[in-house]
PALUM-22115 format. One line per 10 residues: for each residue z, y, x of N, C-alpha, C, CB. Coordinates in steps of 0.1 Angstrom, whole numbers, plus 5000, padded with zeros to 4 digits. Glycine has a CB too. Layout:
<rs>
Z,Y,X,Z,Y,X,Z,Y,X,Z,Y,X  ...
</rs>
This chain:
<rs>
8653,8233,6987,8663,8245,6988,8671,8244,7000,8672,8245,6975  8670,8229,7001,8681,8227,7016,8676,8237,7028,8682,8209,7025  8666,8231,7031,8654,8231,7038,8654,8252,7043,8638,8223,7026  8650,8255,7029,8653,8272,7027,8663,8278,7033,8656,8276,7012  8673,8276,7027,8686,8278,7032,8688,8281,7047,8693,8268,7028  8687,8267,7055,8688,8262,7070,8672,8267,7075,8693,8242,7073  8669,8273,7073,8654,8278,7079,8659,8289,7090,8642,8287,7065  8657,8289,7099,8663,8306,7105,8654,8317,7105,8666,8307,7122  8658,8325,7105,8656,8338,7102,8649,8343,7113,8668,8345,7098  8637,8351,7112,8631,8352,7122,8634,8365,7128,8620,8350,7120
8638,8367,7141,8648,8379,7154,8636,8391,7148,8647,8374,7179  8645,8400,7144,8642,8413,7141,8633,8421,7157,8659,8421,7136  8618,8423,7159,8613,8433,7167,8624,8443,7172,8602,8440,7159  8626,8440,7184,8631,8450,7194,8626,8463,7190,8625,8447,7208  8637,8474,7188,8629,8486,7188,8628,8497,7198,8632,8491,7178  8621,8504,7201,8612,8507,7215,8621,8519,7217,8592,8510,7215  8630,8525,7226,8636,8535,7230,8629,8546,7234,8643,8531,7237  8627,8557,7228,8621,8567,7234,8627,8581,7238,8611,8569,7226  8623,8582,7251,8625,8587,7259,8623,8605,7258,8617,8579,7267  8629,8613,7253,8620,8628,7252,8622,8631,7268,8629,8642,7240
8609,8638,7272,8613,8644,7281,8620,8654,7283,8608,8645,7285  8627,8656,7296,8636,8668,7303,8628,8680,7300,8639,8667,7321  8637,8687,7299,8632,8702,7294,8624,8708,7310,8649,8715,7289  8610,8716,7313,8608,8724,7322,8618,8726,7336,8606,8735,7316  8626,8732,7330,8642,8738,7335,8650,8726,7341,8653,8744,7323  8651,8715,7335,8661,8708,7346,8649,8698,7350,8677,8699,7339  8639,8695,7346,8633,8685,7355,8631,8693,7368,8618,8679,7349  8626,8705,7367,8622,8715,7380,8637,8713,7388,8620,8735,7374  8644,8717,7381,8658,8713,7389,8661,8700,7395,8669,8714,7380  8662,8688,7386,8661,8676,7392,8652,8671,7402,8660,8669,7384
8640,8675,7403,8634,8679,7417,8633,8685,7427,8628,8680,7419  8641,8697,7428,8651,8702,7437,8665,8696,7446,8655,8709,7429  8670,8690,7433,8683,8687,7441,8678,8669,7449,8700,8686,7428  8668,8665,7440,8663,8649,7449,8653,8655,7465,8648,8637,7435  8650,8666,7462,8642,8670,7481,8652,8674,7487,8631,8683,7484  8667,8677,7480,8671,8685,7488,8682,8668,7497,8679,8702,7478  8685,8660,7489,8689,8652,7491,8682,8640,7502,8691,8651,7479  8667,8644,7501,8661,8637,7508,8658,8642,7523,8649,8634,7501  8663,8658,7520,8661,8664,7532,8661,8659,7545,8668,8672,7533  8654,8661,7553,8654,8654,7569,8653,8663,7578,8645,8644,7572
8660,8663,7589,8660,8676,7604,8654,8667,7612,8677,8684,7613  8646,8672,7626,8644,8665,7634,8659,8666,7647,8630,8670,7638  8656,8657,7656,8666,8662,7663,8668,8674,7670,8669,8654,7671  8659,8679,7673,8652,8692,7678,8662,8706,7667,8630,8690,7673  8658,8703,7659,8660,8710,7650,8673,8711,7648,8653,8707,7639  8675,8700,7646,8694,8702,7644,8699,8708,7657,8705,8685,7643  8699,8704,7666,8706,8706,7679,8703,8723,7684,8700,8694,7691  8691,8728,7680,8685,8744,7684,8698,8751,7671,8662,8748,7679  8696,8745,7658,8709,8752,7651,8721,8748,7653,8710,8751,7639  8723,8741,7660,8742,8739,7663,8746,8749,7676,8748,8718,7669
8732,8748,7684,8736,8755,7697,8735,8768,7691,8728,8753,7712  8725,8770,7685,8725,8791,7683,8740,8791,7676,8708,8803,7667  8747,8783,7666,8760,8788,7660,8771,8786,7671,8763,8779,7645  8768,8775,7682,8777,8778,7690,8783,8791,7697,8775,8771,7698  8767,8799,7702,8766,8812,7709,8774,8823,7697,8749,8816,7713  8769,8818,7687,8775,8827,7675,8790,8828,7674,8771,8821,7660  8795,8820,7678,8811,8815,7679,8817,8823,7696,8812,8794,7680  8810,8822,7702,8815,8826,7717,8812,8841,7721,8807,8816,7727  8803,8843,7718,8798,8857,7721,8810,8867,7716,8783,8861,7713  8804,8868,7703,8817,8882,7694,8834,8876,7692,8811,8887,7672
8833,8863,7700,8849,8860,7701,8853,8866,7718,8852,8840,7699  8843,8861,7729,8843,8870,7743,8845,8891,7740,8823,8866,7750  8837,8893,7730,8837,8907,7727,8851,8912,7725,8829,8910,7716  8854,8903,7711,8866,8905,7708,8877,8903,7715,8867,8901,7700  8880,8894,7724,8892,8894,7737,8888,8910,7746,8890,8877,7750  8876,8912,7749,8875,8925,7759,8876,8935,7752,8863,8926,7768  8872,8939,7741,8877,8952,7734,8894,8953,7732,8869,8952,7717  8897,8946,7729,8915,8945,7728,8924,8944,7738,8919,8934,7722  8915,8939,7749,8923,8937,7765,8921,8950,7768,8915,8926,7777  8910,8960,7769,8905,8972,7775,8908,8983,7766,8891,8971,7778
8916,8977,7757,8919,8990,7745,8932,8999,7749,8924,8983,7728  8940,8998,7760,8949,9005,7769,8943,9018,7777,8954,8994,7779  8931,9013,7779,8919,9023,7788,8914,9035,7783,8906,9016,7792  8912,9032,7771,8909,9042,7764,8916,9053,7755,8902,9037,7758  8920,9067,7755,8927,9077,7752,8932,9073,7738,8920,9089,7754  8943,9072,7733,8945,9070,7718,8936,9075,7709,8956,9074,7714  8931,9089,7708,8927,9094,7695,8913,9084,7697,8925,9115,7694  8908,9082,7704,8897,9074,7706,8893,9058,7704,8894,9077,7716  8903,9054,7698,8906,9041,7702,8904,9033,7686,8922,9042,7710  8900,9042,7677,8897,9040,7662,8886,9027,7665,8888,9056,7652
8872,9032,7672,8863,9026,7668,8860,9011,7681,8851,9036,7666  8868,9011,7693,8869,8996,7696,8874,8989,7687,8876,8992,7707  8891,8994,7684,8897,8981,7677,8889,8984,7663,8917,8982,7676  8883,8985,7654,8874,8983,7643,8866,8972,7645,8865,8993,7641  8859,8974,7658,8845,8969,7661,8849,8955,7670,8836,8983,7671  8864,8952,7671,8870,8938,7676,8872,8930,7663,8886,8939,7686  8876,8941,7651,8881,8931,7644,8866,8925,7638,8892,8938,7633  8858,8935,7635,8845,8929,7636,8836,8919,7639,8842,8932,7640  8841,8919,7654,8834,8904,7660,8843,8892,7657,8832,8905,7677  8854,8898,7653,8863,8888,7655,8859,8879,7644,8879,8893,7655
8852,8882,7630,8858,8877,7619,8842,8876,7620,8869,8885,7609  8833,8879,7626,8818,8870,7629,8821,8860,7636,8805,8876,7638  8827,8857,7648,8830,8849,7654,8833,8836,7643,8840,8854,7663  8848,8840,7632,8853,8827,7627,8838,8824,7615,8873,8831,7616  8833,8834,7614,8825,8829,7602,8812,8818,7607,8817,8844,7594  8807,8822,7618,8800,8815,7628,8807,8796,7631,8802,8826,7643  8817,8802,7631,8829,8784,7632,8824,8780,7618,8852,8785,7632  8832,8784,7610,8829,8779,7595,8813,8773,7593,8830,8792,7583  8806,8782,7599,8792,8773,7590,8788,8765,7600,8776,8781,7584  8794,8765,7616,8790,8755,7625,8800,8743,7614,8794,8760,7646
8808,8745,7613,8818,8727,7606,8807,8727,7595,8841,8726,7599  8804,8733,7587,8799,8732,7577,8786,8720,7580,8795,8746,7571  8773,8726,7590,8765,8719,7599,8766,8705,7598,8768,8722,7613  8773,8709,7611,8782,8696,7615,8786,8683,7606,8794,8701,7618  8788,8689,7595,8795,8678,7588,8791,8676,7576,8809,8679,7586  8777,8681,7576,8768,8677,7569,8756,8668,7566,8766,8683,7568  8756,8659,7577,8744,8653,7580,8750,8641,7583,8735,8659,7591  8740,8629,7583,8742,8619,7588,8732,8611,7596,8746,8613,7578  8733,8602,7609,8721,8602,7616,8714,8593,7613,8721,8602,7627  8703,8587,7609,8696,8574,7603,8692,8564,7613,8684,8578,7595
8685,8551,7616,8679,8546,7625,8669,8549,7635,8676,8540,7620  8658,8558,7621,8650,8568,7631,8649,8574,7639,8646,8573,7629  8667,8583,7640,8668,8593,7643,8670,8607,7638,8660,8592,7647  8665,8606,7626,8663,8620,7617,8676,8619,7612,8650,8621,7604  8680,8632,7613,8695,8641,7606,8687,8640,7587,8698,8665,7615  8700,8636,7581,8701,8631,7571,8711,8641,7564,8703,8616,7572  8712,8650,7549,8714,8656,7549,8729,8647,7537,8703,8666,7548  8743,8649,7539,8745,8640,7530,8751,8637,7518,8749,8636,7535  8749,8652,7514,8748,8655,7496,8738,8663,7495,8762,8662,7489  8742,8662,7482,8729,8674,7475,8731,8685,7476,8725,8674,7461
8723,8693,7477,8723,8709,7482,8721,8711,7498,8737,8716,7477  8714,8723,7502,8717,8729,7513,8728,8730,7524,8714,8737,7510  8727,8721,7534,8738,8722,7543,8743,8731,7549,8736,8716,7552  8743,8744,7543,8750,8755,7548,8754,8768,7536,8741,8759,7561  8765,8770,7536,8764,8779,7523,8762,8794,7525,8776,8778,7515  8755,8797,7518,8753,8812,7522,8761,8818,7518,8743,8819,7518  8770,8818,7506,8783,8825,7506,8789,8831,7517,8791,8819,7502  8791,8818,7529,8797,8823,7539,8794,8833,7549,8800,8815,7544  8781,8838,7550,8773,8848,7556,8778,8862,7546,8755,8842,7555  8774,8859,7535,8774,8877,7525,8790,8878,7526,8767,8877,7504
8800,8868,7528,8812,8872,7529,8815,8881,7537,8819,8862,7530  8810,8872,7551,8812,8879,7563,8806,8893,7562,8807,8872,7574  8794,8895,7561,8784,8910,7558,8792,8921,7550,8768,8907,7548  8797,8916,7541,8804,8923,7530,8817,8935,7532,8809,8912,7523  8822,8928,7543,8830,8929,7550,8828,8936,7564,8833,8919,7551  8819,8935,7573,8815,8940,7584,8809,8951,7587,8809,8934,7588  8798,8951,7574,8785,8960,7577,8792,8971,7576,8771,8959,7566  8801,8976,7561,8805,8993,7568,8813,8995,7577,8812,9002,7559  8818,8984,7580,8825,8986,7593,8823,8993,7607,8828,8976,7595  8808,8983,7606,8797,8987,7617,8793,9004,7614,8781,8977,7615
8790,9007,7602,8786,9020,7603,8798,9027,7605,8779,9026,7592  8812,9028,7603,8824,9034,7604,8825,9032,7620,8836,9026,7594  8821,9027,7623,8821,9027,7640,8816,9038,7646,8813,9017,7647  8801,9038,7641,8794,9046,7643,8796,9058,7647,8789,9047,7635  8804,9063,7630,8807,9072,7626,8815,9083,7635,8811,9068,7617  8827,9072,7642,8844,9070,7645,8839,9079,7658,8854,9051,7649  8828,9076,7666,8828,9077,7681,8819,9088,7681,8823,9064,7690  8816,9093,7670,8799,9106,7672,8811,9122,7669,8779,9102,7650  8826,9119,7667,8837,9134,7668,8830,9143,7661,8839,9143,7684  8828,9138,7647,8824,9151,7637,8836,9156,7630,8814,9147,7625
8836,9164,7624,8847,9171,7617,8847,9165,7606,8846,9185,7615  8862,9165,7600,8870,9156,7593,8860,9154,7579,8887,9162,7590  8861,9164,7573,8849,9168,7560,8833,9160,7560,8846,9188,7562  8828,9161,7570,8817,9151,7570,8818,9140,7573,8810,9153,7576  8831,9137,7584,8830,9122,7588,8833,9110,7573,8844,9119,7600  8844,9116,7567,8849,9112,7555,8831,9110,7544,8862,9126,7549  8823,9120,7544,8817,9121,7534,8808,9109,7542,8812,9137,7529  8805,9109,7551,8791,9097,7554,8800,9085,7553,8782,9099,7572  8809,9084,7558,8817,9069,7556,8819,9065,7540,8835,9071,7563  8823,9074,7535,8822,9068,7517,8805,9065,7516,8828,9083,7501
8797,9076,7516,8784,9074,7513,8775,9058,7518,8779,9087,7520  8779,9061,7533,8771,9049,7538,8775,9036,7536,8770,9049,7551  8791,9033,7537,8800,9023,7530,8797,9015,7519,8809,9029,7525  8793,9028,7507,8789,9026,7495,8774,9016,7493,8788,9040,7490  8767,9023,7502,8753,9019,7502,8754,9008,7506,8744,9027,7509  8766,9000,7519,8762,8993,7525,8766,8978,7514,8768,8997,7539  8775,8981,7514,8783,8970,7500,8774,8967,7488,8799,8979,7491  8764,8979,7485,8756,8976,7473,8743,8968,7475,8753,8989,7465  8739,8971,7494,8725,8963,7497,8731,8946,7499,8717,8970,7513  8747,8945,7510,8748,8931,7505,8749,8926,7493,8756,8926,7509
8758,8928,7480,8763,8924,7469,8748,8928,7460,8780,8932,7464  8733,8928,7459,8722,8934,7454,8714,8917,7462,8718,8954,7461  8715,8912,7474,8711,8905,7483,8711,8893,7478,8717,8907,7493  8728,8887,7480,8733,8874,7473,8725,8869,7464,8746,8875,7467  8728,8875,7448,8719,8866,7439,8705,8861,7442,8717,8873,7427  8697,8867,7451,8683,8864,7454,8684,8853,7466,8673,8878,7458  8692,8849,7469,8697,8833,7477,8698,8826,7467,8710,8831,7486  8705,8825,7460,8704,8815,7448,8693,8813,7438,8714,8816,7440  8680,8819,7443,8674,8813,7437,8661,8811,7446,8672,8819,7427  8661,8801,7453,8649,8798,7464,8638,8791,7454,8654,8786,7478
8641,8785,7444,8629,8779,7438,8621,8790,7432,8632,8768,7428  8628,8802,7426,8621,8815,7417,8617,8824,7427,8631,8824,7406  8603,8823,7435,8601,8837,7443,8607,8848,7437,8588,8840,7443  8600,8853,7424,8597,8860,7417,8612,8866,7419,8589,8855,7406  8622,8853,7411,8637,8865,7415,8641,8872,7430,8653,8855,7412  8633,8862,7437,8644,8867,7449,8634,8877,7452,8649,8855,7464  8617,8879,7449,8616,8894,7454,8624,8905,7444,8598,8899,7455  8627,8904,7436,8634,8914,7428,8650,8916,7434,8635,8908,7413  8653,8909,7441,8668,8912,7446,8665,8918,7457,8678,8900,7448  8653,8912,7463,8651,8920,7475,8647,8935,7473,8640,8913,7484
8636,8937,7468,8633,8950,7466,8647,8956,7458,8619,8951,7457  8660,8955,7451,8671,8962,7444,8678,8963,7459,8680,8955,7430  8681,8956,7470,8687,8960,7478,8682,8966,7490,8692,8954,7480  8666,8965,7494,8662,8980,7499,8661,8989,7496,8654,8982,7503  8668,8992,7485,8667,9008,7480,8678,9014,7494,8675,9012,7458  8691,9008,7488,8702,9017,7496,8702,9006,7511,8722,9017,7485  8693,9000,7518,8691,9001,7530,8679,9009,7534,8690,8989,7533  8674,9016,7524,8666,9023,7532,8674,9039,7528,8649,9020,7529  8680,9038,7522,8691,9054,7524,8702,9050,7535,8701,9060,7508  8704,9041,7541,8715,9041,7552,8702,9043,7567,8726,9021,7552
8689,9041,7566,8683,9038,7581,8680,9056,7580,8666,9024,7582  8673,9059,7565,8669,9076,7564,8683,9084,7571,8666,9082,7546  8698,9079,7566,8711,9089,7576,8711,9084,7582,8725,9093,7575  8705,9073,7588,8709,9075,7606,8702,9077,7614,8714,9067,7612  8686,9082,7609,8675,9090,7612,8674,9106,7613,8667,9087,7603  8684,9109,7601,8686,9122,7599,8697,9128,7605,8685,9126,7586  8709,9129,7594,8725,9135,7595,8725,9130,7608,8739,9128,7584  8730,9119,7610,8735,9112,7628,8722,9114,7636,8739,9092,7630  8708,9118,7636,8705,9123,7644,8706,9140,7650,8697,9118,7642  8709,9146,7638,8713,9161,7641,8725,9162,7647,8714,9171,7628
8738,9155,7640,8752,9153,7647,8748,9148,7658,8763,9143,7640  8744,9139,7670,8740,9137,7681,8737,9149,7690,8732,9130,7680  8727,9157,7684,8722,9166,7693,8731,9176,7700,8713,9173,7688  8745,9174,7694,8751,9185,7700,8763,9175,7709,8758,9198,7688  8759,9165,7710,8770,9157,7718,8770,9158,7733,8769,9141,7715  8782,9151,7743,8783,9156,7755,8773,9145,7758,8796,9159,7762  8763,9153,7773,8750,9144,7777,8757,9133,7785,8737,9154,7787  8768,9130,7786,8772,9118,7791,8773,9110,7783,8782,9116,7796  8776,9111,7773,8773,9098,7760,8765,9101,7749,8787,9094,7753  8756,9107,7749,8744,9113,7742,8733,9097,7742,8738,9129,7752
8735,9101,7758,8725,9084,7757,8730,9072,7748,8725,9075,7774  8741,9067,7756,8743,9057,7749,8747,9059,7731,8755,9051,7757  8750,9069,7728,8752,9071,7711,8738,9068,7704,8757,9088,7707  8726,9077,7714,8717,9069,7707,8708,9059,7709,8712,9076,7702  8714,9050,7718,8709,9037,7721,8718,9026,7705,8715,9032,7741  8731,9031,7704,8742,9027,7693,8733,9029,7679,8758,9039,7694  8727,9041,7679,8720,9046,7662,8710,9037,7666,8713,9064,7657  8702,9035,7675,8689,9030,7675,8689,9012,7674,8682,9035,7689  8697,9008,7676,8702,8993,7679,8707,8989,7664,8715,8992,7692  8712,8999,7658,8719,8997,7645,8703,8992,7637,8729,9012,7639
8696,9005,7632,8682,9002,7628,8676,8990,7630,8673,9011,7633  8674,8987,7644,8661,8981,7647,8670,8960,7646,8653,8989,7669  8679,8961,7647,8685,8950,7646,8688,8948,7631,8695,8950,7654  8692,8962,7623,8694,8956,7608,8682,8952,7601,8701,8966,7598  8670,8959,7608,8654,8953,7603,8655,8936,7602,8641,8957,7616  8660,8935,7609,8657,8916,7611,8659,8909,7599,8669,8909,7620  8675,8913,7596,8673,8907,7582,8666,8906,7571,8678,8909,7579  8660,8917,7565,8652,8919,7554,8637,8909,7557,8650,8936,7553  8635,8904,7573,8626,8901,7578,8630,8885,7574,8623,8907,7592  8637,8883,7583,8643,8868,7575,8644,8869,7562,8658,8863,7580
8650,8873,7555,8655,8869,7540,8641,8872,7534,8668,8879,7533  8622,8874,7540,8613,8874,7534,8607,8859,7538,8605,8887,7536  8617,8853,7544,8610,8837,7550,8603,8830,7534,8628,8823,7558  8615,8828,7526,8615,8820,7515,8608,8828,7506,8627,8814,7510  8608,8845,7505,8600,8849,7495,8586,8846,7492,8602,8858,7496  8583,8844,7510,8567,8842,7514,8562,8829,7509,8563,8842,7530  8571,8817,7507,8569,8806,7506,8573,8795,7515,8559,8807,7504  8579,8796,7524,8582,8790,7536,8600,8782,7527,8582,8805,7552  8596,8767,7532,8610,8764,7522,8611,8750,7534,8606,8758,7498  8620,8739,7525,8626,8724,7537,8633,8728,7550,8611,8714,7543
8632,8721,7555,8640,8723,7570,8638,8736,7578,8635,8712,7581  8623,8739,7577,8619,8750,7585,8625,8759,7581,8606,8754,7586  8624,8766,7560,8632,8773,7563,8648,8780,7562,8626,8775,7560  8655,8765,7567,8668,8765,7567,8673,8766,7582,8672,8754,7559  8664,8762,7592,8660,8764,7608,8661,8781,7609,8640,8758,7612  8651,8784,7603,8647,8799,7604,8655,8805,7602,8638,8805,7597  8663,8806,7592,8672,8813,7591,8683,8814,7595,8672,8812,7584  8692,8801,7598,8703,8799,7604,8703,8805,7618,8706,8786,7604  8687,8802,7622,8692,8808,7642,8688,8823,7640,8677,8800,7661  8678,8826,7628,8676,8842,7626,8687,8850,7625,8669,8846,7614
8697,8845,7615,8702,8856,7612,8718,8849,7619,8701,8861,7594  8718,8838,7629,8728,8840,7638,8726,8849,7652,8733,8827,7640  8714,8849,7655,8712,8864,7665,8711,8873,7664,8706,8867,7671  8708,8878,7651,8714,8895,7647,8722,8899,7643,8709,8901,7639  8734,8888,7644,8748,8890,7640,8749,8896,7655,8758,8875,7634  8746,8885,7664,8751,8888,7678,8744,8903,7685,8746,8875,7687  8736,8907,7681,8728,8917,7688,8735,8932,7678,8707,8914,7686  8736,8927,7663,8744,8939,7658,8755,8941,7657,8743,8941,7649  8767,8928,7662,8779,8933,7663,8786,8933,7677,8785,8926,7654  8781,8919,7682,8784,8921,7695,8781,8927,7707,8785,8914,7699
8766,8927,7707,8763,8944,7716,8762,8953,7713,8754,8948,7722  8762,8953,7696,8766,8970,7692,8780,8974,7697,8767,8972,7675  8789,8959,7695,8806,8967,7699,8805,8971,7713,8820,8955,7699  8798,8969,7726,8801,8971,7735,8796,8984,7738,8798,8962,7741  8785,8985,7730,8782,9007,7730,8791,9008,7723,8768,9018,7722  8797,9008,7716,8808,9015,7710,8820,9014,7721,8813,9009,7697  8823,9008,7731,8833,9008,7735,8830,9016,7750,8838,8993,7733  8814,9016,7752,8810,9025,7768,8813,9040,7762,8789,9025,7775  8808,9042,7746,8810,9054,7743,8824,9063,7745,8806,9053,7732  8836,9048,7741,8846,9054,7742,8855,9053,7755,8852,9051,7731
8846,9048,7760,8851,9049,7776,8845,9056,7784,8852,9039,7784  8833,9064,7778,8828,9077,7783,8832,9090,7779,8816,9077,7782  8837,9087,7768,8847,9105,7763,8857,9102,7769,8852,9111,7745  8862,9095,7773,8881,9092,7779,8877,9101,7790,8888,9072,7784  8867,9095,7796,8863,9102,7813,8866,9113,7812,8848,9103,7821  8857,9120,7801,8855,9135,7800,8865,9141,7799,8849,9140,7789  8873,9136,7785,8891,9144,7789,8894,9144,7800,8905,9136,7783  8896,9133,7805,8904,9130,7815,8902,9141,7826,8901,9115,7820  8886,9141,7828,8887,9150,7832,8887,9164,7834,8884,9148,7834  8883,9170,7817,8895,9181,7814,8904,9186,7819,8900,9179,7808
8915,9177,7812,8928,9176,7814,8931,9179,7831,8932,9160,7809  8922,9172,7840,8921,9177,7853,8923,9192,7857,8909,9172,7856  8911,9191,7853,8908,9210,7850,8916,9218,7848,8902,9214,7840  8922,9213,7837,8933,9227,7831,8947,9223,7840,8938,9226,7810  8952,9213,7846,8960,9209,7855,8958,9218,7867,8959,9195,7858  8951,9221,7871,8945,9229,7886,8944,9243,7881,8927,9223,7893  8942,9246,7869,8943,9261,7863,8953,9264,7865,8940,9264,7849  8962,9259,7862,8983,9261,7858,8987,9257,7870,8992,9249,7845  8986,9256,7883,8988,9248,7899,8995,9236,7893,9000,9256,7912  8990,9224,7888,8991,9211,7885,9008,9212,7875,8991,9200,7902
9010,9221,7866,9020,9221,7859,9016,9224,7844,9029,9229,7865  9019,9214,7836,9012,9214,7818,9024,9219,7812,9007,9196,7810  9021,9229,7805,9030,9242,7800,9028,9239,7780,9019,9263,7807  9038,9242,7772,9035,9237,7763,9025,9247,7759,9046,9232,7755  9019,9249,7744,9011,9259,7738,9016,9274,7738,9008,9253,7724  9027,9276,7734,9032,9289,7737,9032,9292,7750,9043,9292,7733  9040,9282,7758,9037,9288,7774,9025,9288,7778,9043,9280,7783  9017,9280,7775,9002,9283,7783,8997,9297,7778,8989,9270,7778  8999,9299,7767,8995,9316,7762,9001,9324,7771,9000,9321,7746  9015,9324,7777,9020,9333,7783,9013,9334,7797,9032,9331,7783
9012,9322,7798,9008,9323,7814,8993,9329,7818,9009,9306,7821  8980,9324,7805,8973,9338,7808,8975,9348,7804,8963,9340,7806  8987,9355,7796,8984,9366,7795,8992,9375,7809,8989,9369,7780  9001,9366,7821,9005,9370,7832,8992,9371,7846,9017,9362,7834  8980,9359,7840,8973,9364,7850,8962,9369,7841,8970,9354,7860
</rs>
């Protein structure tokens, strides 16, 4: 019985922990955020996107000092669509800074060489782009609008209209960035926000091409180099933002995009601002020289409105 007693007991079988697997949904996910974590740039690569965000920073910040410096030159009633089209660049310019620090201060360099991305997620946020767009794009068309001297009643009606459209193609856009792993969503966001980008390219095919035709042939040209530049430069985007729909993903397509859609910032706001600003330094001429005119009518003496009536009715 002793023996019994002091016998030991023999260690209870380990029991075997099992493991369920992760649901579809976050394993897919959990392999997401580990590529995205493993991400790697060449040097090539990094340095072509730090320089295009540099130019992104300099350009529509250069714009924006000369629209504001040269905004004395231009007749007051006219002077709506520079200073618009400064504040414009102005606030591409800062957005351009932001995602250059963002860049910048996202990476780390390894032995190899290769830029090392140094948390999880994408080194640049797209927020900060649709902020900026959100913000700009009717602005850009209100430019447009500002410098083509239509009557009050229409100008008002295409500026709500196009405004409208423009705010609903960015805010329609966004959600289909957040989802790069679901084609399938982001062609659905894409196709909901070419609806009302393709009613902003049809008015400025149509309405602003009929409003043009009656403009003075000194700025006729450039107004519609301004409509035409607007179109063929807002194409770009829908072109980029089909990078990832196609399938194109990793560095390349975070490359692609960052220098894509930091030179159509520059081509649609910062040389769009500078037609806007020949335009309005080509109707100034015109008054000006008007104003000439009717000076030499009256022997160089400006009569108020009742007096000028008197004076033709003496000659």
């Amino acid at each position: 019985a002793f023996q019994k007693i002091n016998e030991p007991t023999p260690a209870a079988a380990p029991q075997k922990s099992v493991l369920k697997p992760a649901p579809p949904r976050v394993s897919a996910l959990m392999e997401k955020e580990e590529e995205l974590t493993l991400m790697a740039f060449t040097p090539l690569q990094y340095r072509t996107v730090d320089t295009a965000l540099s130019v992104g920073i300099i350009v529509p910040a250069a714009v924006t000092l000369f629209l504001w410096l040269q905004i004395k030159n231009i007749m007051t009633d006219l002077q709506s669509g520079p200073c618009v089209t400064g504040v414009v660049t102005l606030i591409s310019a800062y957005s351009a800074y932001e995602i250059k620090s963002q860049w910048v201060n996202a990476f780390m360099v390894e032995q190899d060489g290769q830029y090392y991305a140094k948390e999880e997620g994408p080194p640049v946020i797209d927020a900060q782009r649709y902020t900026d767009w959100i913000l700009t794009v009717p602005m850009l068309l209100m430019d447009l609008i500002f410098v083509m001297e239509l009557d009050s009643a229409e100008m008002h009606s295409l500026i709500l209209r196009l405004g409208a459209a423009a705010v609903i193609m960015i805010a329609a856009g966004y959600p289909g960035e957040l989802h790069d792993d679901i084609p399938i969503t982001r062609w659905k966001f894409f196709a909901l926000s070419m609806v009302p980008y393709c009613y902003i390219v049809y008015t400025l095919m149509g309405e602003l091409a009929d409003a043009e035709a009656a403009q003075h042939p000194d700025v006729k040209d450039s107004l519609t180099a301004a409509r035409y530049l607007t179109i063929v430069s807002w194409t770009t985007y829908p072109l980029i933002y089909l990078g990832k729909c196609l399938g194109m993903g990793g560095p390349v397509a975070i490359v692609f995009e960052q220098i894509g859609y930091t030179m159509a910032d520059i081509i649609a706001k910062a040389v769009f601002g500078m037609l806007i600003w020949f335009i309005a330094d080509g109707r100034t001429a015109i008054l000006k020289e008007q104003q000439a005119a009717e000076l030499l009518e009256t022997g160089g003496v400006t009569y108020p409105p009742f007096m000028g009536d008197l004076w033709d009715l003496i000659n």
